[in-house]
PDB file of N, CA, C and O in Angstrom, chain B, residues numbered from 101:
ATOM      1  N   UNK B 101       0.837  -1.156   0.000  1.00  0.00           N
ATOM      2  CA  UNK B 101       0.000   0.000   0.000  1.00  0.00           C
ATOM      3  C   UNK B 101       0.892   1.233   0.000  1.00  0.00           C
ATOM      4  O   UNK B 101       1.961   1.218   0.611  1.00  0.00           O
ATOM      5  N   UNK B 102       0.436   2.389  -0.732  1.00  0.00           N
ATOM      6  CA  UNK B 102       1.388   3.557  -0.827  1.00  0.00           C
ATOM      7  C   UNK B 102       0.079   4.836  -0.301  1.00  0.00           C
ATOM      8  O   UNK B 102      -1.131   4.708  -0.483  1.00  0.00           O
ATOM      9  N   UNK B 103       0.513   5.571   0.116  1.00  0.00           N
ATOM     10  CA  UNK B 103       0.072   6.422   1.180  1.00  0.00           C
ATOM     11  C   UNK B 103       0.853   7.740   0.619  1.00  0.00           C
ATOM     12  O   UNK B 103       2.030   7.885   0.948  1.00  0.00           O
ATOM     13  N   UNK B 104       0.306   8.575  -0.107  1.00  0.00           N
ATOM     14  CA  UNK B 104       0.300  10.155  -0.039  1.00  0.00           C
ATOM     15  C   UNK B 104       0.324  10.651   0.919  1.00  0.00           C
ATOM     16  O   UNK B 104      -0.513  10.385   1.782  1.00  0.00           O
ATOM     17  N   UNK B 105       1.242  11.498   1.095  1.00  0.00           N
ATOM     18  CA  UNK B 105       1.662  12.322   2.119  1.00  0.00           C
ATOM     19  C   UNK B 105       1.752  11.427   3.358  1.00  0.00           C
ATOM     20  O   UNK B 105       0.886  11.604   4.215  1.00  0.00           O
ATOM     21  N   UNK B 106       2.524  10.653   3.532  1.00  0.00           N
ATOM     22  CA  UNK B 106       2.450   9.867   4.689  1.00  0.00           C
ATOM     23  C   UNK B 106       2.631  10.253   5.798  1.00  0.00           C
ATOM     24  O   UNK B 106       3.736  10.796   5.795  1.00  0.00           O
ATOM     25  N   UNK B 107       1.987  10.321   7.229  1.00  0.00           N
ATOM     26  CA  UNK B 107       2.294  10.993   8.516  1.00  0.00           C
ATOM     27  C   UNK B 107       2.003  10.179   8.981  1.00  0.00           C
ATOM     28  O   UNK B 107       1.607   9.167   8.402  1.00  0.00           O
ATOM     29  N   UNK B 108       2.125  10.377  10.670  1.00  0.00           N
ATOM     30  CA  UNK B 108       1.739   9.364  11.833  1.00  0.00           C
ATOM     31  C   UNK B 108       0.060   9.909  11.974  1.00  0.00           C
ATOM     32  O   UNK B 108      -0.692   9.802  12.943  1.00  0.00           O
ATOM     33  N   UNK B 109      -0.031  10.131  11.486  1.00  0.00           N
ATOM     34  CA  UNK B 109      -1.560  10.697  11.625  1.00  0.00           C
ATOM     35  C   UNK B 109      -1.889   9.630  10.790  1.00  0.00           C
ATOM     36  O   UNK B 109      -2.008   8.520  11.309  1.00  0.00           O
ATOM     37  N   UNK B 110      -2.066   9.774   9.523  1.00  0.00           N
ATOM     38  CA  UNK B 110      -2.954   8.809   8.369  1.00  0.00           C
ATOM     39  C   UNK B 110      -2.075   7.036   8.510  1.00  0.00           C
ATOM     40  O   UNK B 110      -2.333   6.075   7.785  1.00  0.00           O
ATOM     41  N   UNK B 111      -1.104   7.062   9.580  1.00  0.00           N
ATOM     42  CA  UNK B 111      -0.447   5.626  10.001  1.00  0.00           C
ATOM     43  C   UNK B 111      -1.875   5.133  10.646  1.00  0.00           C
ATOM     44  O   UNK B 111      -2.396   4.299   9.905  1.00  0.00           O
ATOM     45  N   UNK B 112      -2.364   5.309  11.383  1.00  0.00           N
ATOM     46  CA  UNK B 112      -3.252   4.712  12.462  1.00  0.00           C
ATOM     47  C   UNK B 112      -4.476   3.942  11.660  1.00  0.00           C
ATOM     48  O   UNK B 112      -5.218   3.001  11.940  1.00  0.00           O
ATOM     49  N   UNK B 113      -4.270   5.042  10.229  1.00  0.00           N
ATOM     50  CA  UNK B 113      -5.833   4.197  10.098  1.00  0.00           C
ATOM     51  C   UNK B 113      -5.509   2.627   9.325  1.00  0.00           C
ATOM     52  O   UNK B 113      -6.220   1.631   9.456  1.00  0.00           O
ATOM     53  N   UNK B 114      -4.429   2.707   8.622  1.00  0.00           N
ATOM     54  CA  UNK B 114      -3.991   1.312   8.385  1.00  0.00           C
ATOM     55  C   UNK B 114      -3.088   0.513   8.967  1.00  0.00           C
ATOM     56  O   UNK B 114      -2.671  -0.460   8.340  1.00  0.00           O
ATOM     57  N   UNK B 115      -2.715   0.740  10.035  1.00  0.00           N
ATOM     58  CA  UNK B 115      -1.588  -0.088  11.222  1.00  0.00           C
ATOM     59  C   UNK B 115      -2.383  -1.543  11.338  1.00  0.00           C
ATOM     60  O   UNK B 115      -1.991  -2.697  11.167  1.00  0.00           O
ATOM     61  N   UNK B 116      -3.608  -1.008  11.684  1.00  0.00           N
ATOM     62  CA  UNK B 116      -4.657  -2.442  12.083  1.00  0.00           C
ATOM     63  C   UNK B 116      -5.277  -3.512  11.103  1.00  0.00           C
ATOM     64  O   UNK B 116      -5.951  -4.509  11.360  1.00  0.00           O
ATOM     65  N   UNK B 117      -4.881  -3.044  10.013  1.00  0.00           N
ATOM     66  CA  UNK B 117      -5.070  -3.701   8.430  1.00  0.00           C
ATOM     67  C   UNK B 117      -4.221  -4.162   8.115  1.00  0.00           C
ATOM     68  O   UNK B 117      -4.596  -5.000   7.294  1.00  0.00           O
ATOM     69  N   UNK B 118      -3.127  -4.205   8.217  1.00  0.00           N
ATOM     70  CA  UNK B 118      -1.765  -4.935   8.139  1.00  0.00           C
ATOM     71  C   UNK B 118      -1.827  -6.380   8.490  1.00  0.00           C
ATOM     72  O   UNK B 118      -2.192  -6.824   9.579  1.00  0.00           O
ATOM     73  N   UNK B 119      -1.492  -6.971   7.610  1.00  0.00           N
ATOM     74  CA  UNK B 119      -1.321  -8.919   7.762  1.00  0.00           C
ATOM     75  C   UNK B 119      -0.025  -9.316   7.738  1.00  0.00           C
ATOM     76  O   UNK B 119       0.276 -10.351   8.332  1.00  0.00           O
ATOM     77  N   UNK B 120       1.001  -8.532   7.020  1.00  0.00           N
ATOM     78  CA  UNK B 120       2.043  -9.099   6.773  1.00  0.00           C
ATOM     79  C   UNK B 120       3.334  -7.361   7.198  1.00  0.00           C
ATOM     80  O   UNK B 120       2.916  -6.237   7.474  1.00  0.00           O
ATOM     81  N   UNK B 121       4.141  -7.593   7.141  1.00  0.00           N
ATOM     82  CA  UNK B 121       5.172  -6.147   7.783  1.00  0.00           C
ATOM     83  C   UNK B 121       6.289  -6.639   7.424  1.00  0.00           C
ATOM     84  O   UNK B 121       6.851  -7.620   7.911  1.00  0.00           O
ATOM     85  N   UNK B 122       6.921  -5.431   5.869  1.00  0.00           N
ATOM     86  CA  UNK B 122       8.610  -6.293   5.476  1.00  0.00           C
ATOM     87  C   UNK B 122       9.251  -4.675   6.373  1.00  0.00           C
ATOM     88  O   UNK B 122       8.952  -3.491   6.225  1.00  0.00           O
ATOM     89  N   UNK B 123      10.015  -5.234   7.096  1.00  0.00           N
ATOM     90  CA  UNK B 123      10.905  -4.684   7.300  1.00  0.00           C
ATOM     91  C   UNK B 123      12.657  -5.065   6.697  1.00  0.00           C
ATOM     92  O   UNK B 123      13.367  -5.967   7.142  1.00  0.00           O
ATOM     93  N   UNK B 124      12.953  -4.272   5.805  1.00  0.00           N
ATOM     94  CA  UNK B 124      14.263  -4.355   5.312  1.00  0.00           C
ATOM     95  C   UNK B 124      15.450  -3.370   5.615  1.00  0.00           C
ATOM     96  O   UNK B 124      15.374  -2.208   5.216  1.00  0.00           O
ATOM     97  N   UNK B 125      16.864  -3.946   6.522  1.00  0.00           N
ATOM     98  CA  UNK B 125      17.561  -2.698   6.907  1.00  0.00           C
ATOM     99  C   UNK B 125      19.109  -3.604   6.916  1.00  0.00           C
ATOM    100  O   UNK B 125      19.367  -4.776   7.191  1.00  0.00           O
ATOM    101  N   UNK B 126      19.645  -2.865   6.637  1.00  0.00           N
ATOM    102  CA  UNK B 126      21.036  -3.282   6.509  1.00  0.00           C
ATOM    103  C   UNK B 126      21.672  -3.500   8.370  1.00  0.00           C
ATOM    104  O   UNK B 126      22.001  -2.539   9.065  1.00  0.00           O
ATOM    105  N   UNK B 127      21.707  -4.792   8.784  1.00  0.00           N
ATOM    106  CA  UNK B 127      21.971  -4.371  10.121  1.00  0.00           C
ATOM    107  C   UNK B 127      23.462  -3.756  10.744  1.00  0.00           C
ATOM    108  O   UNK B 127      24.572  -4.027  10.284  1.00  0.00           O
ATOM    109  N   UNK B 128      23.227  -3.017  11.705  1.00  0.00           N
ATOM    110  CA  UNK B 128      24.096  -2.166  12.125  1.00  0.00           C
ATOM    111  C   UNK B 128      24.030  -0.983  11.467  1.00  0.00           C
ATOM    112  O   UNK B 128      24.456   0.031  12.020  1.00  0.00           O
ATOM    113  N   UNK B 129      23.375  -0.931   9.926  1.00  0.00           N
ATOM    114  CA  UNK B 129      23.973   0.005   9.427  1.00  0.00           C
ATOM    115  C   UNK B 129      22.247   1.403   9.772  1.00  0.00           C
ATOM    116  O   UNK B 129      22.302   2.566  10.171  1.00  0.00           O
ATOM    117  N   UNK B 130      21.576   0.949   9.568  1.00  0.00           N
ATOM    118  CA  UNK B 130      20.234   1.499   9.633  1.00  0.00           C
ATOM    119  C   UNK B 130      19.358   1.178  10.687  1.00  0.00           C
ATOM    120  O   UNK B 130      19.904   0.242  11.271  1.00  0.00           O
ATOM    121  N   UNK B 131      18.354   1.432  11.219  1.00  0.00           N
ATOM    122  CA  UNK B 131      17.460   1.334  12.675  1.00  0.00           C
ATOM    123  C   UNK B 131      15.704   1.657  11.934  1.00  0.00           C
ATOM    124  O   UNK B 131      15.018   2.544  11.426  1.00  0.00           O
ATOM    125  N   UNK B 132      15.684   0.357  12.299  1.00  0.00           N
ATOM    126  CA  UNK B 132      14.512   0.187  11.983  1.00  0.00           C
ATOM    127  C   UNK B 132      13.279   0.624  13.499  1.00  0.00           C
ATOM    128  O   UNK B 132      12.080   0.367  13.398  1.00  0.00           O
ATOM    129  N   UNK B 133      13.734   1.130  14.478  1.00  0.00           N
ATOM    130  CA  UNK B 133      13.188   1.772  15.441  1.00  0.00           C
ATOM    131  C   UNK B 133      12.091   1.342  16.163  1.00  0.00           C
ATOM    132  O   UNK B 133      12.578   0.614  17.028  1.00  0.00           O
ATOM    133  N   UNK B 134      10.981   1.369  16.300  1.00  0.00           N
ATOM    134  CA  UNK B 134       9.965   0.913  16.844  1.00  0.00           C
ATOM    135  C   UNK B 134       8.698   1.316  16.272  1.00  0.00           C
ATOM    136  O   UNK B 134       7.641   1.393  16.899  1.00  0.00           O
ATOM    137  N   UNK B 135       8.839   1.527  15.251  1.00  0.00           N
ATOM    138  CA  UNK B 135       7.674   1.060  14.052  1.00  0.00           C
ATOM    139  C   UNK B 135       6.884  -0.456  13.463  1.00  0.00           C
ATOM    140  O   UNK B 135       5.795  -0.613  12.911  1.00  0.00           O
ATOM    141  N   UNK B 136       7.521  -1.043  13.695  1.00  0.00           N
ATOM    142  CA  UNK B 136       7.656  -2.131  13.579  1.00  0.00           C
ATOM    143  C   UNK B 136       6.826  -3.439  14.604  1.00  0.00           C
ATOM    144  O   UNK B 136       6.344  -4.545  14.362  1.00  0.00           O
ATOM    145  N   UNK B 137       7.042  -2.349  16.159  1.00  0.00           N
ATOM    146  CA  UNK B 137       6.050  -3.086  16.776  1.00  0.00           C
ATOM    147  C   UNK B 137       4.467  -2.594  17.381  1.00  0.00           C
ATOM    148  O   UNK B 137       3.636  -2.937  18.222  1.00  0.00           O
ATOM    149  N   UNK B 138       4.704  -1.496  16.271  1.00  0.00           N
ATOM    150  CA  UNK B 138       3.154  -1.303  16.445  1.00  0.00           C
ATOM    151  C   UNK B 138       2.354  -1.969  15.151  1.00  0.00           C
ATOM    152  O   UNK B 138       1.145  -2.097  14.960  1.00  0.00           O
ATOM    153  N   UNK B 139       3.285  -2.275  14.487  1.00  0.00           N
ATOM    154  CA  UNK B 139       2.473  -3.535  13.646  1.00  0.00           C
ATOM    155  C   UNK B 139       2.396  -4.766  14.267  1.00  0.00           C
ATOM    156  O   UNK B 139       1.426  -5.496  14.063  1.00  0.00           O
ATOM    157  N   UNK B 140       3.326  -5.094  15.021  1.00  0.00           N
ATOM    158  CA  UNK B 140       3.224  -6.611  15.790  1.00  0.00           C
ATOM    159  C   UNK B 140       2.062  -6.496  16.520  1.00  0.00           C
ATOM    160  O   UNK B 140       1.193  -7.367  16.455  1.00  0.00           O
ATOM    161  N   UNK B 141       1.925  -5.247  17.393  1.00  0.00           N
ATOM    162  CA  UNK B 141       1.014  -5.519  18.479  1.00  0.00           C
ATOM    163  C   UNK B 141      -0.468  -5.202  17.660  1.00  0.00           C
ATOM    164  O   UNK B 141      -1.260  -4.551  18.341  1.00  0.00           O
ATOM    165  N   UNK B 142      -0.882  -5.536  16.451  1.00  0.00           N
ATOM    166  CA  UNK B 142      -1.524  -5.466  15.471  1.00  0.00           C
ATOM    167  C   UNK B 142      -1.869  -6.553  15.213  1.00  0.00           C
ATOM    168  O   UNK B 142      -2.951  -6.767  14.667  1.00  0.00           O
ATOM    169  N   UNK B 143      -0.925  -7.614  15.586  1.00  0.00           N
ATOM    170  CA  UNK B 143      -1.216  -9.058  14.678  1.00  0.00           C
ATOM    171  C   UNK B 143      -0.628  -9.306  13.410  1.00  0.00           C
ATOM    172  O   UNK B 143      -1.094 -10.069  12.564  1.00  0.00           O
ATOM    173  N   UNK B 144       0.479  -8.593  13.300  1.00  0.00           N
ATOM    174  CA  UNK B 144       0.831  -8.598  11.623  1.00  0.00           C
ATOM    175  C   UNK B 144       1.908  -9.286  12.057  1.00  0.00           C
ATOM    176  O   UNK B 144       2.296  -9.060  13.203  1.00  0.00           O
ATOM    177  N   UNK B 145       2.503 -10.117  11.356  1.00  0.00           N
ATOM    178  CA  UNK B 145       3.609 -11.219  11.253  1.00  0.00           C
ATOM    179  C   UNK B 145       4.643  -9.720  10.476  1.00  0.00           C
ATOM    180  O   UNK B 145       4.253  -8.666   9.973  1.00  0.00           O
ATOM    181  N   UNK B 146       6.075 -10.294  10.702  1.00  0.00           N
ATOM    182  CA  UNK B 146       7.334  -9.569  10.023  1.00  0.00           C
ATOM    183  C   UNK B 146       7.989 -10.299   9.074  1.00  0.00           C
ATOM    184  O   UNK B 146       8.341 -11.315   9.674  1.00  0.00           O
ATOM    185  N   UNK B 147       8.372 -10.377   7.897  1.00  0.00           N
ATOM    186  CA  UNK B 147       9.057 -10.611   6.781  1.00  0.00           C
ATOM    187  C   UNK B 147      10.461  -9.519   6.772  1.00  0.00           C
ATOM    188  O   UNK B 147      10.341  -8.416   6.239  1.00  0.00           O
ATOM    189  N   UNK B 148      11.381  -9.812   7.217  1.00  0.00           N
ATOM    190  CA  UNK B 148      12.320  -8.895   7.280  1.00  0.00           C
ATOM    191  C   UNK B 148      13.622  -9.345   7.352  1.00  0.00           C
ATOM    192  O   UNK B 148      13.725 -10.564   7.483  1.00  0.00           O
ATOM    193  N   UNK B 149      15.070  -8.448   7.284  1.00  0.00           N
ATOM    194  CA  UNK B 149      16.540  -8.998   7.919  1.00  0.00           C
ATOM    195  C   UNK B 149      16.641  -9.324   8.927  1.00  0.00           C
ATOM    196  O   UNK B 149      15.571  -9.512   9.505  1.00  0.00           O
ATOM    197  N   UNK B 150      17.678  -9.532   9.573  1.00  0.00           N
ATOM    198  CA  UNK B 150      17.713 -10.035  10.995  1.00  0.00           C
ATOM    199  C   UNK B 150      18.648  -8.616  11.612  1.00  0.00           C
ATOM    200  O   UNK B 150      19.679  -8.768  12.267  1.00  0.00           O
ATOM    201  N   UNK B 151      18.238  -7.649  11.365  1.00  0.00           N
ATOM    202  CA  UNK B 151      18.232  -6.387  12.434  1.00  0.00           C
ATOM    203  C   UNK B 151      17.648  -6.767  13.911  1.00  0.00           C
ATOM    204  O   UNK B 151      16.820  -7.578  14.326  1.00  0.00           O
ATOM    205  N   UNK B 152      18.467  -5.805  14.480  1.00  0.00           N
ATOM    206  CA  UNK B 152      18.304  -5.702  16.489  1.00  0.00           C
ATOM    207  C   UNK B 152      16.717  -5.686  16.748  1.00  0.00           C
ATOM    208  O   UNK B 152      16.135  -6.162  17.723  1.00  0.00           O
ATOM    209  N   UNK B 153      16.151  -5.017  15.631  1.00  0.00           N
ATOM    210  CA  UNK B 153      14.723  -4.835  16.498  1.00  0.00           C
ATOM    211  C   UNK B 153      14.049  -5.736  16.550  1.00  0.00           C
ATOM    212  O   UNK B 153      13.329  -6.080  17.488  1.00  0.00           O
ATOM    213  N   UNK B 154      14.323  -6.629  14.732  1.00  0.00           N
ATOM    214  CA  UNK B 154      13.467  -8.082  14.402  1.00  0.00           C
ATOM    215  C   UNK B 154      14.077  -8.973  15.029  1.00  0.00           C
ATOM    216  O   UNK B 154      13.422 -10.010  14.920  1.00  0.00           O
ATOM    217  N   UNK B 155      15.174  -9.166  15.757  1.00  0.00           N
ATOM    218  CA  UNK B 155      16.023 -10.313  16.436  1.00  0.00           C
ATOM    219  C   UNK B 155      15.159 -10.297  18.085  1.00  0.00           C
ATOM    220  O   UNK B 155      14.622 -11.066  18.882  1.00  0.00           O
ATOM    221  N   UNK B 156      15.407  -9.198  17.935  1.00  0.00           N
ATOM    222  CA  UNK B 156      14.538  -9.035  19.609  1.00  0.00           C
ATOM    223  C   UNK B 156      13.359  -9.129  19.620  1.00  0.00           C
ATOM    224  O   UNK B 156      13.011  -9.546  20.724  1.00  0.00           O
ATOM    225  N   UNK B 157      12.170  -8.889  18.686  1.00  0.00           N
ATOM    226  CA  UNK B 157      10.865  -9.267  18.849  1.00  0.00           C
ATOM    227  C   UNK B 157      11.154 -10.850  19.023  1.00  0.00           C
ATOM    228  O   UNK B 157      11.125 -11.413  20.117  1.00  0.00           O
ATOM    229  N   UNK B 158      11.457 -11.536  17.702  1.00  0.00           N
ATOM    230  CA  UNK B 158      11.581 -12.710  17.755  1.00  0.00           C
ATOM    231  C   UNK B 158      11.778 -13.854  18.750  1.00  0.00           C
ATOM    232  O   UNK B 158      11.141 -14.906  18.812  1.00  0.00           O
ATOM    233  N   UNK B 159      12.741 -13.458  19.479  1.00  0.00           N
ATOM    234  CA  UNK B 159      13.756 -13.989  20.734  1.00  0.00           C
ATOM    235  C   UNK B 159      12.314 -13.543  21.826  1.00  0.00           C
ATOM    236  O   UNK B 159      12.066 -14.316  22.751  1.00  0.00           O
ATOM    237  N   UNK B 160      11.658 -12.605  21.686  1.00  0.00           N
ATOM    238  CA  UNK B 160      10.542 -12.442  23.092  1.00  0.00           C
ATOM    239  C   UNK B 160       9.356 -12.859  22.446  1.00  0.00           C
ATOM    240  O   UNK B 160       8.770 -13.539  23.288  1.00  0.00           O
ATOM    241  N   UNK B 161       8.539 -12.816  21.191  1.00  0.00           N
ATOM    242  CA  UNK B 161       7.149 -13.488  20.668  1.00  0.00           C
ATOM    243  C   UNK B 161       7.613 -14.926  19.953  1.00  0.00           C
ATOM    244  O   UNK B 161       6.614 -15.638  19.850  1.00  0.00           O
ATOM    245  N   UNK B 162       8.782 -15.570  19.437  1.00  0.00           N
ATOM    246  CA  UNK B 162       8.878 -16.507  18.875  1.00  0.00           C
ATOM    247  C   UNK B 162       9.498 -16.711  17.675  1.00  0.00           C
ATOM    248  O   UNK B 162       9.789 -15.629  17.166  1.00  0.00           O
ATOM    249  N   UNK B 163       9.774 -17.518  17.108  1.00  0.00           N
ATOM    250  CA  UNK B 163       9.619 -17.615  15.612  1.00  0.00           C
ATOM    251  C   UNK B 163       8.353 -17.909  14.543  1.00  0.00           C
ATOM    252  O   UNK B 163       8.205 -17.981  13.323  1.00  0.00           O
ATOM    253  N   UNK B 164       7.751 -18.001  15.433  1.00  0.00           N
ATOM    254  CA  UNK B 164       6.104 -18.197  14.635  1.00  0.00           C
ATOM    255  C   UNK B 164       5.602 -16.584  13.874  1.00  0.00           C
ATOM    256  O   UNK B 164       4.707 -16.393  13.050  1.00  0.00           O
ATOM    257  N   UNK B 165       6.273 -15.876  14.322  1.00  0.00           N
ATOM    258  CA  UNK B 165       5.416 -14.698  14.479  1.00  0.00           C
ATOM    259  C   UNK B 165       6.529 -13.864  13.087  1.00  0.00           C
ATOM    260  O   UNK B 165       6.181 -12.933  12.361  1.00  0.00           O
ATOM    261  N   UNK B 166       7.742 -14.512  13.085  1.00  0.00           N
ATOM    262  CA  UNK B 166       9.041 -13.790  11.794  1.00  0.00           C
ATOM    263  C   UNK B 166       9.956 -14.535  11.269  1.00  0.00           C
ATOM    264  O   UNK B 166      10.805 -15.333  11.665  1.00  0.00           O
ATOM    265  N   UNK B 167       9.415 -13.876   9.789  1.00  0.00           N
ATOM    266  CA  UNK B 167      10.281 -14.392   9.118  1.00  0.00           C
ATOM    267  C   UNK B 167      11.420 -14.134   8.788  1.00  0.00           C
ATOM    268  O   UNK B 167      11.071 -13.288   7.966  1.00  0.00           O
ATOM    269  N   UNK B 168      12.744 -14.124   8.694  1.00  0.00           N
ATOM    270  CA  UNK B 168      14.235 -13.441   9.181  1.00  0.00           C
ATOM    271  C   UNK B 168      15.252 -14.105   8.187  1.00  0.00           C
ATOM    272  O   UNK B 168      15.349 -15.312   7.964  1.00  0.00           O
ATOM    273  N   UNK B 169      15.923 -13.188   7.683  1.00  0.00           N
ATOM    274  CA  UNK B 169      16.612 -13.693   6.316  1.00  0.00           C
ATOM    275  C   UNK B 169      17.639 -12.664   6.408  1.00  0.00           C
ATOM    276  O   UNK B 169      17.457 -11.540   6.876  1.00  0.00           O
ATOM    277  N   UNK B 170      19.212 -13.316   5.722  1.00  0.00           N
ATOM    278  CA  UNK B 170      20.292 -12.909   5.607  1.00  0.00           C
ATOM    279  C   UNK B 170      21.126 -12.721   6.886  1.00  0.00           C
ATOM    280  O   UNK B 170      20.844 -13.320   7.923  1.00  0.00           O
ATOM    281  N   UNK B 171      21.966 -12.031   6.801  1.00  0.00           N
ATOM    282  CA  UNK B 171      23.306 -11.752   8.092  1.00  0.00           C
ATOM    283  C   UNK B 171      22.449 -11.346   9.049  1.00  0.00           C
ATOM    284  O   UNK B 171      21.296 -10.977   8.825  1.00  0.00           O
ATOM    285  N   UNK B 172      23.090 -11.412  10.362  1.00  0.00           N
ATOM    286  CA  UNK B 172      22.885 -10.638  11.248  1.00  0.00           C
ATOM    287  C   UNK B 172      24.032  -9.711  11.755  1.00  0.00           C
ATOM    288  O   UNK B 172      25.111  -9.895  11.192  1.00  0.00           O
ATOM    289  N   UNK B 173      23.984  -8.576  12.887  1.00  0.00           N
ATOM    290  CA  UNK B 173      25.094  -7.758  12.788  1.00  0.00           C
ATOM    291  C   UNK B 173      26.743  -8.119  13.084  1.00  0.00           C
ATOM    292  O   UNK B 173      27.694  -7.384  12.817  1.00  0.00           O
ATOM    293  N   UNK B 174      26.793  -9.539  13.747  1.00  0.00           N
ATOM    294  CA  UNK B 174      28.423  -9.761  13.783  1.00  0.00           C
ATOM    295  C   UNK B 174      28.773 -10.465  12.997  1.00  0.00           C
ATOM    296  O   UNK B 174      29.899 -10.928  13.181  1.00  0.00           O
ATOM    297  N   UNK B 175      27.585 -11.155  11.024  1.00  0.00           N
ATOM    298  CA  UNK B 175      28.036 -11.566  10.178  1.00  0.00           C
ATOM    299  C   UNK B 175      28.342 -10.871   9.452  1.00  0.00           C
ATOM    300  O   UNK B 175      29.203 -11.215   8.642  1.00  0.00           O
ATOM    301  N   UNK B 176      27.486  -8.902   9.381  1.00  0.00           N
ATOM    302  CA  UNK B 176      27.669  -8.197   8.329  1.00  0.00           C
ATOM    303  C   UNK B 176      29.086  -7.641   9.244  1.00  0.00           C
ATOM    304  O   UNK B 176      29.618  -6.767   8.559  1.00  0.00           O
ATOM    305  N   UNK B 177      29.638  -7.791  10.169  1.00  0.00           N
ATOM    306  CA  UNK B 177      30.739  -6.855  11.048  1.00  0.00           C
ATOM    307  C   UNK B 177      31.938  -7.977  10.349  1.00  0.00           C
ATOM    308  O   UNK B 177      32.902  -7.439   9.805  1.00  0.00           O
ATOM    309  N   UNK B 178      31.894  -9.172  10.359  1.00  0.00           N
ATOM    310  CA  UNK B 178      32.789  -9.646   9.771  1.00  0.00           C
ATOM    311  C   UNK B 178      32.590  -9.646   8.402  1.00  0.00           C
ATOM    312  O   UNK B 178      33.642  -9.292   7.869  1.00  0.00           O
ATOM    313  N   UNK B 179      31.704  -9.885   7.563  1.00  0.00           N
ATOM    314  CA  UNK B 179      31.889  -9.404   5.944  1.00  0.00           C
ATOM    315  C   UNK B 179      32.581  -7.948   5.913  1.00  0.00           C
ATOM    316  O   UNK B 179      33.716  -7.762   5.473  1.00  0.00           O
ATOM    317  N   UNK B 180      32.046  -7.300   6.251  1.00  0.00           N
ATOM    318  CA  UNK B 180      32.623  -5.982   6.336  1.00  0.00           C
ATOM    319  C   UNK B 180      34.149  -6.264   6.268  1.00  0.00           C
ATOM    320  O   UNK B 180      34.609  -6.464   5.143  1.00  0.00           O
ATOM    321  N   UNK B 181      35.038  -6.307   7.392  1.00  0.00           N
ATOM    322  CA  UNK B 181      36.303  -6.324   7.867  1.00  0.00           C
ATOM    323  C   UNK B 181      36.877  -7.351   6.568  1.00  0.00           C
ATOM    324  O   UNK B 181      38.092  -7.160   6.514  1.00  0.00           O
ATOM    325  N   UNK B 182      36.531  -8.198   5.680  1.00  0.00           N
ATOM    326  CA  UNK B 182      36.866  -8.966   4.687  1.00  0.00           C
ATOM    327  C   UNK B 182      36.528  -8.323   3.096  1.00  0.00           C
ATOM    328  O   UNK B 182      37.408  -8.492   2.252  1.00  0.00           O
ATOM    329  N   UNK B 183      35.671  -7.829   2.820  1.00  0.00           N
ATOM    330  CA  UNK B 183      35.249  -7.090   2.285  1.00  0.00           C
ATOM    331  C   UNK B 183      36.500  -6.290   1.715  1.00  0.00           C
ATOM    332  O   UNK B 183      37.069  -5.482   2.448  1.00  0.00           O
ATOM    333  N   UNK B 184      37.048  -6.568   0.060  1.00  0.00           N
ATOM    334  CA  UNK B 184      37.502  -6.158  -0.666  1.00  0.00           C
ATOM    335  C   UNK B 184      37.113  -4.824  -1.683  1.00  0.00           C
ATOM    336  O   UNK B 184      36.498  -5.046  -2.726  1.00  0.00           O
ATOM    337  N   UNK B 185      37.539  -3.332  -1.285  1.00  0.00           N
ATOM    338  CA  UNK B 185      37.350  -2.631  -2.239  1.00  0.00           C
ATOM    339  C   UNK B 185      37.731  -3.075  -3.634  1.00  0.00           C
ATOM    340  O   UNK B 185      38.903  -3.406  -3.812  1.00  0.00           O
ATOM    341  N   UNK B 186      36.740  -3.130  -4.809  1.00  0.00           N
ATOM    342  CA  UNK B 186      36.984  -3.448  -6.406  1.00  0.00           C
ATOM    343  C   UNK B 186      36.289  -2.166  -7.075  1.00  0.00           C
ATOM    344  O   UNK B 186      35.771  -2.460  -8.152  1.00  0.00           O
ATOM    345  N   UNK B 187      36.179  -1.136  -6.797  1.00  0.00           N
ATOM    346  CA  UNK B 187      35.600  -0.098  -7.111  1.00  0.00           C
ATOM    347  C   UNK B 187      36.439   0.164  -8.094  1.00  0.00           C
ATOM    348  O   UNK B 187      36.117   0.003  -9.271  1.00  0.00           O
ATOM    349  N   UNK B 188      37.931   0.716  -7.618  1.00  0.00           N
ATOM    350  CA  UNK B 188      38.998   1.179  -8.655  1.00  0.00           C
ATOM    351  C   UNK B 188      38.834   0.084 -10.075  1.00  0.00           C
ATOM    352  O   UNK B 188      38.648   0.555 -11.197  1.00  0.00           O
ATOM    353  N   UNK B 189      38.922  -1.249  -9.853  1.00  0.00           N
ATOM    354  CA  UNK B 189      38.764  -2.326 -10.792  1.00  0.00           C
ATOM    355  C   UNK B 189      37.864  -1.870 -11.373  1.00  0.00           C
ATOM    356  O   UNK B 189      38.323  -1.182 -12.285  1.00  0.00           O
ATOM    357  N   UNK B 190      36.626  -1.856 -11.369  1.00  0.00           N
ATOM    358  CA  UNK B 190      35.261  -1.676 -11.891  1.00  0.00           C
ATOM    359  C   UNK B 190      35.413  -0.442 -13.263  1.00  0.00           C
ATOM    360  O   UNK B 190      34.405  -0.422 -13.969  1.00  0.00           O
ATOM    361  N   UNK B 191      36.139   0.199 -13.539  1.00  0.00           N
ATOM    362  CA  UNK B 191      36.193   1.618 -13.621  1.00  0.00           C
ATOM    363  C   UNK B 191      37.620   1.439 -14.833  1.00  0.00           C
ATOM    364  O   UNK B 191      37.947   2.376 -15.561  1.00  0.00           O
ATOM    365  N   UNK B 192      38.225   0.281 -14.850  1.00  0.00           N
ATOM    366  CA  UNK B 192      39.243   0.339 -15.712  1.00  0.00           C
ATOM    367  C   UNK B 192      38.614  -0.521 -16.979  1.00  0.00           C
ATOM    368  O   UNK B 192      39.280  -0.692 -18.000  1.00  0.00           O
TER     369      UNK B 192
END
């Protein structure tokens, strides 16, 4: 669903219509905040990365409740630290 002019005002009227909630965030790198569980406490299941906020719902409502895909933050902390600049390459 896409929402013109989106505010926390016109949030409320579809928070409770929500079935499903992707949250997508690069972890460590972005904060997905606490948006997220005012869709939970909604009844809406999460489709998302395994960011701090979706790791921690999870770990306290279950795994029934999210679905959780890719790194989490001390796999993207070690990709990172391995993680070869090829930029210069790219470019020749």
């Amino acid at each position: 669903m896409f929402l013109v002019n989106f505010n926390n005002t016109k949030e409320y009227l579809y928070i409770p219509s929500l079935d499903v909630n992707e949250q997508l965030t690069v972890p460590g790198q972005q904060a997905c905040a606490t948006q997220v569980l005012k869709y939970v406490m909604n009844g809406s299941i999460i489709i998302g990365s395994k960011d701090a906020t979706n790791l921690r719902i999870e770990k306290c409502l279950g795994q029934n409740i999210c679905l959780l895909f890719g790194n989490d933050y001390q796999e993207m902390k070690e990709l990172m630290k391995t993680k070869t600049s090829k930029k210069s390459s790219s470019y020749n």
